[in-house]
C-alpha positions in Angstrom: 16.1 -3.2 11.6 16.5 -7.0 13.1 16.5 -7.3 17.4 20.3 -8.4 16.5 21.5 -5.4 14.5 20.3 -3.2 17.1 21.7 -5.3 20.5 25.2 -5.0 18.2 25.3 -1.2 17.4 23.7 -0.4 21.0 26.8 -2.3 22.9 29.1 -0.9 20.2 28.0 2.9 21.2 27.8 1.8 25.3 31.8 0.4 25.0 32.3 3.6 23.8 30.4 5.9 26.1 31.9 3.6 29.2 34.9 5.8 29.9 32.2 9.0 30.0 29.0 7.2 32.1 30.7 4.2 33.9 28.2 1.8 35.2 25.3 4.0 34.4 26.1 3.7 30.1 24.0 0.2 31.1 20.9 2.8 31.6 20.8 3.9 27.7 21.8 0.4 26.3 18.7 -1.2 28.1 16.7 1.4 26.7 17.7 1.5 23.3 17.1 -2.6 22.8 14.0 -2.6 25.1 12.1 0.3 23.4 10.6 -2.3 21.2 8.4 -4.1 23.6 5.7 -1.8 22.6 5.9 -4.7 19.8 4.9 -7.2 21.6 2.5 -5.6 24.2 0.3 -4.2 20.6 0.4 -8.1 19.8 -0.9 -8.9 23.7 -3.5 -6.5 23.0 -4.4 -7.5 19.3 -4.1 -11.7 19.4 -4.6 -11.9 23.3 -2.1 -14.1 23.4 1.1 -14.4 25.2 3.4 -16.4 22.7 6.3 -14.4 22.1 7.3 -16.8 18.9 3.8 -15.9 17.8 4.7 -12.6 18.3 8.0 -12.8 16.2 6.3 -14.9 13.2 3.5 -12.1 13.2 6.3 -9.0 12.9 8.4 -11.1 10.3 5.5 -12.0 7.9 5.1 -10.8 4.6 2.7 -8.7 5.6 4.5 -7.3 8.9 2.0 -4.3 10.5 3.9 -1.4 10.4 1.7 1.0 11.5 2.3 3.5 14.2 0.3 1.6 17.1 2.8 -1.5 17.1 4.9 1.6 18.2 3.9 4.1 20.9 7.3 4.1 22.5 8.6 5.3 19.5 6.3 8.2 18.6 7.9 11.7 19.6 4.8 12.3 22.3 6.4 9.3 23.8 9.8 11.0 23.8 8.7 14.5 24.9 6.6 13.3 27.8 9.3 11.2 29.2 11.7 14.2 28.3 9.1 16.6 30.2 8.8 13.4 33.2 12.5 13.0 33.8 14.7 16.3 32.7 15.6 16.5 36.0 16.4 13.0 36.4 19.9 11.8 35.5 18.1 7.8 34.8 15.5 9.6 32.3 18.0 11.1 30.4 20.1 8.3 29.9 17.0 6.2 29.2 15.7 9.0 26.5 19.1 9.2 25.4 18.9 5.3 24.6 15.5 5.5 23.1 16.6 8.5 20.2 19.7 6.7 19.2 17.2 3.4 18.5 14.8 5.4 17.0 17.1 7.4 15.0 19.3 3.8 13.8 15.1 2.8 12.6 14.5 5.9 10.4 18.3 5.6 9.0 17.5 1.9 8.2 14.2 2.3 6.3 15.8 5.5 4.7 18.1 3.2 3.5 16.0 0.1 2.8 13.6 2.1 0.8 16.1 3.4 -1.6 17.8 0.4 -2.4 13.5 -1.3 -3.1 13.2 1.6 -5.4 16.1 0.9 -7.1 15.3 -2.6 -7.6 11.7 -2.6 -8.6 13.7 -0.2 -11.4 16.0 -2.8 -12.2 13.4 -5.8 -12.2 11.0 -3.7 -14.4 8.0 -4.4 -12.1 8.3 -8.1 -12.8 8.2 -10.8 -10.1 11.3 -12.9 -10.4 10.2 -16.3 -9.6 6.8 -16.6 -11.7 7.2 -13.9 -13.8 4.0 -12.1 -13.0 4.0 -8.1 -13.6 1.4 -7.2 -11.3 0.7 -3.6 -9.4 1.2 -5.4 -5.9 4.7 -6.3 -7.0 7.3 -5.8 -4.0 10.9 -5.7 -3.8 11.9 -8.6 -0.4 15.0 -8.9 1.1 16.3 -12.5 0.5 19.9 -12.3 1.6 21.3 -10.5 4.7 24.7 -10.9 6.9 24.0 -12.7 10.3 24.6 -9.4 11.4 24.4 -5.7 10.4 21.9 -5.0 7.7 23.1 -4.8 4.0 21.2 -2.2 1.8 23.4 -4.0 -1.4 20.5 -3.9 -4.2 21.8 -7.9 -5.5 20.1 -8.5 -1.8 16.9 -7.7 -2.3 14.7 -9.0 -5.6 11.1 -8.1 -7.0 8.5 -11.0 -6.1 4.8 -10.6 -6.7 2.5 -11.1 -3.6 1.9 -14.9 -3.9 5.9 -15.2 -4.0 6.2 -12.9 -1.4 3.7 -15.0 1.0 5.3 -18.2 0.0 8.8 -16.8 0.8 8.1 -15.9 4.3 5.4 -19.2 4.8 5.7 -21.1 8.4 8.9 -22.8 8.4 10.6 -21.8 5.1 13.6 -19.1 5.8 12.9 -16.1 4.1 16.1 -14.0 4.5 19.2 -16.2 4.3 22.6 -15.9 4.7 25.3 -14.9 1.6 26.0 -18.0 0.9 23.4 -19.2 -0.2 22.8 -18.5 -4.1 19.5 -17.5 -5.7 18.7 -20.3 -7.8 18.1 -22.8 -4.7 16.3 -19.6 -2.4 14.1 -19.2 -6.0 13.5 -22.9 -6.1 12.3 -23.2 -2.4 10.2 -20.6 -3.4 8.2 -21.6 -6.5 8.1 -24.8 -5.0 5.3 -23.2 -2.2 4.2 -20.3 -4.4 2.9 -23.5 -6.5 1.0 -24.8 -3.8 -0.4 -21.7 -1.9 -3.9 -20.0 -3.7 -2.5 -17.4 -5.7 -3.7 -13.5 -4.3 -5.0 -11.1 -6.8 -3.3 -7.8 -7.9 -4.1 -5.2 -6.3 -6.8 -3.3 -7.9 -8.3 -6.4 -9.5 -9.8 -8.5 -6.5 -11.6 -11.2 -7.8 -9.3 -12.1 -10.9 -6.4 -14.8 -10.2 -3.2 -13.2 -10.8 -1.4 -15.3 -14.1 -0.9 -18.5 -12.8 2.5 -20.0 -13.3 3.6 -23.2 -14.9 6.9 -25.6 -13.9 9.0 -27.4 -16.2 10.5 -29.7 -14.0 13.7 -32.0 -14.7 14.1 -35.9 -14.3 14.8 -35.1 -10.7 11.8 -33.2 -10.0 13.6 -30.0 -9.4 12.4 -26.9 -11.0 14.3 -25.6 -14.0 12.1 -23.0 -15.3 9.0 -21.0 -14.3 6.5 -19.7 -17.0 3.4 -17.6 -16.5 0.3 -17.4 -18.7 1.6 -13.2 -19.4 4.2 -13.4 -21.3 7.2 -10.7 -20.5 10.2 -9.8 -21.6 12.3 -9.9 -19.4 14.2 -13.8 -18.3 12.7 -15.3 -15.1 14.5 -16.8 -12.6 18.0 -16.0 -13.7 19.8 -13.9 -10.9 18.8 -10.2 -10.8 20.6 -8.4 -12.7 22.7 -5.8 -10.8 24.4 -3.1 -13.5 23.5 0.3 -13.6 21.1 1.1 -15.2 
């Protein structure tokens, strides 16, 4: 879940809490936006560096490290000790209190997230949707998101192969934009740097370039279509398709 979706919901639960903890509901807001340092003090330790916009270009890459050491305040030893520290300590308790609700809105979101991936891998059949490929490394991406409050709608997310995937979160392109804007410009932007990024092989077949994909272009220069060298079934490019299935 973004920084922004969190700061939201944590000061909507605090306005509501006010009337209970007064002053003191500042203790478990702090804590429940702040827990994620532990972010950025594994990217100190990892990079040595001390760029925070580093920082936030490393956790919003395609591949974002996920693994449970960009995350010690959030691992339940964390929790217990500070729970063992501070039970008798009306701060501690407010401060743990912050930290389960931010650790319990994380576990609802990827909950969440990874039901509506499954369900759109399923609807894309495995294929990428910009260059067609149908590859085992295949990943459903959030392109579209309100400015705030995550959306788990499935027409939000698409199925892009991991060349498309690289070149929709590349330095300085915008890789999760705003409902406005529709898919065939967001799919442009992104063939147009898939095409001039290496191509990564599937997964399970390092050393063989993943189908390479070819641009028919209009008078304009603007990509109209996408081919790749594997033929599919299925039309590339068009917007997913979002019915039932």
């Amino acid at each position: 879940m973004r920084v922004r979706d969190h700061v939201a919901i944590s000061s909507g639960a605090a306005a509501l809490l006010y009337p209970r903890l007064g002053r003191s509901v500042v203790i478990p807001w702090a804590a429940s936006i702040f827990i994620d340092v532990d972010h950025y003090v594994w990217f100190l330790i990892r990079y040595r560096r001390l760029n925070p916009v580093a920082a936030v270009r490393v956790f919003n890459s395609a591949e974002a490290p996920k693994h449970s050491a960009t995350r010690p305040l959030h691992h339940p030893a964390a929790v217990l000790s500070l729970l063992l520290l501070g039970r008798h300590r009306r701060a501690a308790v407010l401060a743990l209190l912050g930290m389960v609700f931010h650790i319990g809105l994380d576990s609802y979101h990827r909950a969440r997230m990874a039901e509506a991936q499954a369900a759109v891998l399923n609807r894309d059949h495995l294929t990428c949707q910009v260059c067609g490929a149908q590859q085992a490394d295949v990943v459903a991406h959030v392109w579209r998101q309100p400015a705030l409050l995550p959306s788990y709608r499935v027409e939000h997310l698409v199925t892009v192969c991991a060349g498309c995937h690289e070149a929709a979160h590349a330095k300085g392109a915008v890789a999760i934009v705003r409902p406005s804007c529709g898919w065939e410009s967001y799919r442009n932007g992104v063939a147009q740097r898939a095409l001039t990024r290496p191509r990564i092989p599937a997964a399970g077949n390092q050393g063989t370039a993943a189908p390479r994909a070819y641009a028919g272009r209009d008078a304009t220069g603007r990509i109209t279509h996408l081919r790749s060298q594997k033929e599919h079934p299925h039309p590339v490019g068009a917007a997913p398709d979002t019915r039932r299935r």
